[in-house]
N, C-alpha and C positions, 0 to 999 in steps of 0.2 A: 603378382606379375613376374615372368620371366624377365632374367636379368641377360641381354646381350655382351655385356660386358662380362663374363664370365664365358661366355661361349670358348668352345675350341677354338683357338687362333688356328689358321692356316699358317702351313710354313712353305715359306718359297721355295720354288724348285730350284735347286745348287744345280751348276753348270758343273759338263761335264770337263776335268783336266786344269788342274789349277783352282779350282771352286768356283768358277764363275759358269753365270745362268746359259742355257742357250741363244743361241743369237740368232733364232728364229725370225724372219720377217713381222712384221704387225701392222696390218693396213688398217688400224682402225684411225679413225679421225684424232685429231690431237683434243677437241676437248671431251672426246668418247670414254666413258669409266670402262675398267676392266673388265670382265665377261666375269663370273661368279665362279669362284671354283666348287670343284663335283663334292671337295670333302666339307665346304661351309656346310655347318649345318642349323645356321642360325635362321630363324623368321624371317620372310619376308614381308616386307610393310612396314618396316619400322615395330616401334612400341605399340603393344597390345592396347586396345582400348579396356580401360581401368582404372584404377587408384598406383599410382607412381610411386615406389620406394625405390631408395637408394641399397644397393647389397646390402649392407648393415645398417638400418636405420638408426641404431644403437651407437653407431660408432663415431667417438667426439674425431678423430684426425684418420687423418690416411697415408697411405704408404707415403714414402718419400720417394720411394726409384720407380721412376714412371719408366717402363721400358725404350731405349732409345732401340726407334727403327730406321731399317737401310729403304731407299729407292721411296723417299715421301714425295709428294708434292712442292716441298717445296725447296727439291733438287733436280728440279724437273727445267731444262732448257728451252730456249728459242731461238733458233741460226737462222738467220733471213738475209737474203740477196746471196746466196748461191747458184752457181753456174748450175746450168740447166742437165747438163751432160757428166753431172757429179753422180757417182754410186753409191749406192749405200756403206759399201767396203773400205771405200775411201774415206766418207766421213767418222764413221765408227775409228778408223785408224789414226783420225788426227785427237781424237776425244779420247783414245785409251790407255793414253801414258798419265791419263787423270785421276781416275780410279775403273770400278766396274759400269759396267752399261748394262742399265734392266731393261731397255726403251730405247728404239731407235726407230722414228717415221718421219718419210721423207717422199714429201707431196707431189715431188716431180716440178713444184712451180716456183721454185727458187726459196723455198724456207722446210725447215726440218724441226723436229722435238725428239730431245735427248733427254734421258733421267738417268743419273747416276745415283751412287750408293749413298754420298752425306753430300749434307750442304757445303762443308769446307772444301771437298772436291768440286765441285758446281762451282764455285765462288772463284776457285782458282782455276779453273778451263776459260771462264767467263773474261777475267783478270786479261788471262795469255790469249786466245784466241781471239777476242773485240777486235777490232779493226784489221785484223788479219787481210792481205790479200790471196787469193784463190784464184787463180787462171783467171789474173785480171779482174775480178772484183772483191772490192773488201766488205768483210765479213763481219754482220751485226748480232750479237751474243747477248741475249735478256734472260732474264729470268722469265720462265713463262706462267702468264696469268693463273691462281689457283681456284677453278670452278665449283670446287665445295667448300668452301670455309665462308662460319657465319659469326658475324660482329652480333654480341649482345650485349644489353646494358640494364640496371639497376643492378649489380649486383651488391651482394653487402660485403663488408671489408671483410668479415671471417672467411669468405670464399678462396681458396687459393688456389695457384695451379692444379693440386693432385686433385682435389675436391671438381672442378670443372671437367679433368681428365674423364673420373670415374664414374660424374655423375651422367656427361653425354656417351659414354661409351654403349647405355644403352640402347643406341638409334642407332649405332654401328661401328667401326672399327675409327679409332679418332687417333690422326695422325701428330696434332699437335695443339695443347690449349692454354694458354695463356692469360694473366689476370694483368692488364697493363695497368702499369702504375708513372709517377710524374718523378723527377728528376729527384727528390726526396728520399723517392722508395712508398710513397702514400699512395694508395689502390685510390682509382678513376672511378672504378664502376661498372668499367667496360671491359670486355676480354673479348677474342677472339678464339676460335674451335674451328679445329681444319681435321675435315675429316677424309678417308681415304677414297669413300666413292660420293659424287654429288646425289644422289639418291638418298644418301644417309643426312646429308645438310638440307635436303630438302623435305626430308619427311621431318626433323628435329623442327624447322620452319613451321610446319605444318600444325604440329603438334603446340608448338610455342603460342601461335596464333590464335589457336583456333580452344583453345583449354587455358587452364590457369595453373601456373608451372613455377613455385614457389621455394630457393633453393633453401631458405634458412627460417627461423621463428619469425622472420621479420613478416610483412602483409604484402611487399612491394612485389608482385608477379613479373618477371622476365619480359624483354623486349629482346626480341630479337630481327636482323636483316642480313641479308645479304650480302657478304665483306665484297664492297665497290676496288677493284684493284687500282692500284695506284703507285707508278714509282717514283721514290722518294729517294732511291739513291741516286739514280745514272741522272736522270731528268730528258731533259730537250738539248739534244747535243748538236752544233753549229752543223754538223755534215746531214745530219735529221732534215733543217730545214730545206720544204720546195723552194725552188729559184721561181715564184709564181711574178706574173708583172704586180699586184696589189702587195708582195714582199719587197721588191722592188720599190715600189711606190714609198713604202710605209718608213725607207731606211733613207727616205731622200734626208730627213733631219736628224739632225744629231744627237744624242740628249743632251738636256739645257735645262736651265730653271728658267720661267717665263719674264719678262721685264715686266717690272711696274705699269699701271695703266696701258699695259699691251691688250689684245683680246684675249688672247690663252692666257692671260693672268685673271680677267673678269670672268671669262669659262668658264679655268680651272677653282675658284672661287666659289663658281653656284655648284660644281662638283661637290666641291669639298663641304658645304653648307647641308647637301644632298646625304653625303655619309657622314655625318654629325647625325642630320633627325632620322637615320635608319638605324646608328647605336644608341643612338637615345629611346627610340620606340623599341627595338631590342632588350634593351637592359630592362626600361618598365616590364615591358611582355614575361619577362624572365621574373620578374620581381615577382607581379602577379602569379603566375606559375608557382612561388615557389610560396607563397603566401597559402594559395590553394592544398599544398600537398601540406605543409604544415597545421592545416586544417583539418585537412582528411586523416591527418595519422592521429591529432586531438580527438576526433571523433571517435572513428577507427578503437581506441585505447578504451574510452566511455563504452562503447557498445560490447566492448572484447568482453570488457568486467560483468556488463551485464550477463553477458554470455554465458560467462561461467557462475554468476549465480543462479542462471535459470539450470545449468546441465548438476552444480550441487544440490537445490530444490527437487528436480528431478531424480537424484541418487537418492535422495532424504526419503524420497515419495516409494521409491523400489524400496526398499529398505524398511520401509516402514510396512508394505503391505506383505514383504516378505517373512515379517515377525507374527504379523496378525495369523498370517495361514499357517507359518510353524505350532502357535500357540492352538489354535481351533483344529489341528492336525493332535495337537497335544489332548485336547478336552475328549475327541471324538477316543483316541487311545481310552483313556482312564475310565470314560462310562462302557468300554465295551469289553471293562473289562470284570471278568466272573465273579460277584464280591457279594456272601448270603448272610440272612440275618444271624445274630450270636442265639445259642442256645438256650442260653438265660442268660437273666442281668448282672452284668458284673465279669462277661467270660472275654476276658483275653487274650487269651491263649491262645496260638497259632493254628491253623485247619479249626476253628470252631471246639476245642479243647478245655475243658475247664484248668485255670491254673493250679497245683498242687496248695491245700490249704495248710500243712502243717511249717511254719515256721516265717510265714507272710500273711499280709491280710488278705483277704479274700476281693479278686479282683487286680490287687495293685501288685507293684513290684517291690516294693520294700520291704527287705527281713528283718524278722523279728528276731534280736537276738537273746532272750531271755529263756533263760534252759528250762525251770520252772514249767514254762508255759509252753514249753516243747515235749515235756518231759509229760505234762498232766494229760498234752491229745493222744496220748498211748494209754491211759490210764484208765481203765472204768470210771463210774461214776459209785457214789457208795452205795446207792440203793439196787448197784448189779452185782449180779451173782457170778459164778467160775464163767470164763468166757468157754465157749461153746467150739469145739473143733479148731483147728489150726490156719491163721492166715499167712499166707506168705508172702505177702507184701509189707504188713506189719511185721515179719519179722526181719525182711530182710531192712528196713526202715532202723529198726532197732540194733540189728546190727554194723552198722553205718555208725548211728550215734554212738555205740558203748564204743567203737573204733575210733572215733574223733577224739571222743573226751578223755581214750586211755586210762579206759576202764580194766582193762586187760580183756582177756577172751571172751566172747559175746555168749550171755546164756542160749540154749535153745535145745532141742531133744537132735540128738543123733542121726545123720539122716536117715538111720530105718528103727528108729527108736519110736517109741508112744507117744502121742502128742503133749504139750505142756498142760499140766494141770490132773493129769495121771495118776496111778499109786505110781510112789517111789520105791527102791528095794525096801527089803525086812530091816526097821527101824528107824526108817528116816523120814523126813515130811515128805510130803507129795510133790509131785518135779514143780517147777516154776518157783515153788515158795523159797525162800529167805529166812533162816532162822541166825538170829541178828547174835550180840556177845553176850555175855552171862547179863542180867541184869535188864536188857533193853526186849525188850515188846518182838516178838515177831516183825519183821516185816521195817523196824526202825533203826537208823545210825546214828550213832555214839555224836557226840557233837564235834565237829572238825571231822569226824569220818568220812568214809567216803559215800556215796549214795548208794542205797541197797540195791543189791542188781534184780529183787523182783522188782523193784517201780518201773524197771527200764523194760519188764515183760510187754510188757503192752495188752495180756490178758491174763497177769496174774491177779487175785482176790485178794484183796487188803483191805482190812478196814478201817474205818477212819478212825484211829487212836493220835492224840496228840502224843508228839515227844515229850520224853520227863528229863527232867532237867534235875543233874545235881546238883 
């Protein structure tokens, strides 16, 4: 929802020489709002139909400096019994040694409406001009009635001025809001919102009424009416009263206390017996009422809870189906995906690969670390004869190992030499073979020696001779 309250403010037009506005006539009726200016550029209609936020829903407090504005409502005058043949020139000159004049309309029928810049100015025109005489008639100075300001009630105590400013700012430009409180400092309930055009307090009405308009956690929805004016400072002043005959009549007695078994003491009796059982069915009535709403917020509280266990049931329930289809999202992945039978039994080996058999079991991953047995898968068998042509994977196998065990240089032929198992030059055994130290076998090491480097061939011819021992 668009926030009004954020809208470009208009600014008013500065008068020209000295700062003050022009003092262009204004015939509009005194309780007529202002004509809209061309640069508002806020909605009209009041609040959008929708879900109601506050600018920041997020935000625990609010400003403190509520903008203080010139020329509100309620600096706004009333000068009544004015000479008929008064100017408007003339009046604006008795009013302007008070402050600035935004408003001056003057009906022709003996009464006029003045707005000045602040209320302390109003307050003291009002002061010095009341009973003023005017070419023979004296002059009556009120504050004049404010047509947009609205009295509302339940409020909760966290509510405060700034909070009421910013919350109705959204229905339109809000001259001034208040959270009444009691001689204490203890908030009422009640505040009052004056806003600068009656359009803006009637559509807030409107809205209040007709929706459910809740400012805080609490459940208690907004009441709102129409601030009834009333004054409470000046009152009913002696020169106020008509000279009517029933005025007349009414002053013929004096005040008095009535005499015992008088009539106006038996009267005044069933009077007073009369407002006894109207506070008394009052206060029940209230009682009742207040029994009611302490009811309804018991309830209210049961129901809340329930509420929110059906809305965490309900998460439980998303939540739960949201895993299922992750999971069945998961199964549909793994079966579609490309996975073919092993070659043969026992093949582990990554892409369908048989694992390497020399120096693990066959199948598994654990190495074997016995040289012996590492040593003997390079080895013929003894009923095989010279191995046949040259491997190259066994030798490079082999040369790997005689490099681990630091054997020194790895046997093998040259690489453009004859293959192992060859003649050797004039006089020597044939390549690959091993001719061991004076005394020991072909092909066999002295005890604590080192390993003959043909076992290490992988297809040199040896035969099985045991070691001799001295």
């Amino acid at each position: 929802m668009s926030n009004r309250g954020g809208a470009v403010k208009v600014k008013r037009e500065e008068r020209g020489g000295g700062g003050r506005r022009d003092d262009r006539k204004d015939d509009r009726p005194p309780n007529q709002s202002k004509p809209r200016p061309k640069n508002d550029d806020r909605p009209r209609g009041g609040v959008p139909q929708g879900d109601f936020r506050m600018p920041d829903k997020n935000a625990q407090s609010f400003t403190l400096e509520i903008p203080r504005k010139k020329f509100t409502g309620r600096c706004r005058l009333f000068v009544g019994n004015l000479p008929n043949d008064l100017k408007e020139e003339e009046l604006k000159k008795m009013f302007v040694d008070f402050g600035e004049i935004n408003e001056c309309y003057l009906s022709g029928k003996g009464f006029a409406f003045l707005r000045l810049d602040t209320r302390a100015h109003a307050e003291a025109a009002k002061e010095t001009l009341d009973g003023k005489t005017v070419k023979g008639r004296q002059l009556r100075v009120r504050f004049a009635v404010h047509g947009a300001a609205l009295r509302v009630k339940e409020l909760s105590a966290c509510v405060s001025n700034e909070m009421l400013y910013h919350t109705f700012s959204v229905f339109g430009e809000v001259e001034r809001a208040i959270h009444i409180v009691d001689e204490r400092g203890k908030p009422t309930g009640e505040g009052i919102i004056e806003f600068e055009r009656k359009s803006s307090a009637q559509e807030a009405l409107k809205n209040i009424e007709e929706r459910v308009f809740i400012m805080s956690a609490q459940s208690h929805p907004l009441r709102a009416e129409m601030l009834e004016p009333k004054d409470d400072e000046d009152g009913l002043a002696e020169r106020m009263i008509q000279r009517t005959p029933q005025t007349v009549k009414e002053r013929e007695v004096a005040p008095h206390f009535a005499d015992l078994k008088s009539f106006e003491f038996v009267y005044g009796q069933r009077w007073k017996e009369l407002y006894r059982q109207e506070n008394e069915r009052r206060a029940q009535l209230e009682e009742e009422l207040k029994a009611k709403r302490r009811q309804l917020e018991a309830d209210l509280e049961i129901e809340y809870e329930d509420y929110r266990a059906q809305m965490i049931r309900e998460d439980l329930e998303r939540q739960k189906r949201e895993l299922e289809r992750l999971e069945a999202l998961k199964r549909e992945r793994v079966r579609a995906f490309p996975q073919g039978p092993p070659r043969f039994p026992g093949d582990d080996g990554p892409h369908g690969r048989p694992p390497p058999t020399y120096g693990r079991d066959p199948g598994r991953g654990g190495p074997d670390l016995d040289v012996n047995k590492i040593l003997n898968s390079f080895r013929g068998g003894p009923d095989m004869g010279p191995p046949m042509g040259f491997d190259p994977h066994a030798m490079g196998v082999q040369r790997s190992l005689q490099k681990s065990l630091g054997l020194g240089e790895p046997l093998g032929p040259p690489p453009m030499g004859p293959p192992p198992g060859g003649p050797g030059p004039y006089g020597a055994p044939p390549r690959g073979f091993f001719n061991g130290p004076p005394g020991f076998p072909p092909g066999m090491a002295p005890p604590g020696g080192p390993v003959p480097l043909s076992s290490l061939g992988g297809h040199d011819y040896r035969p099985d001779i045991k070691r001799q021992r001295r």
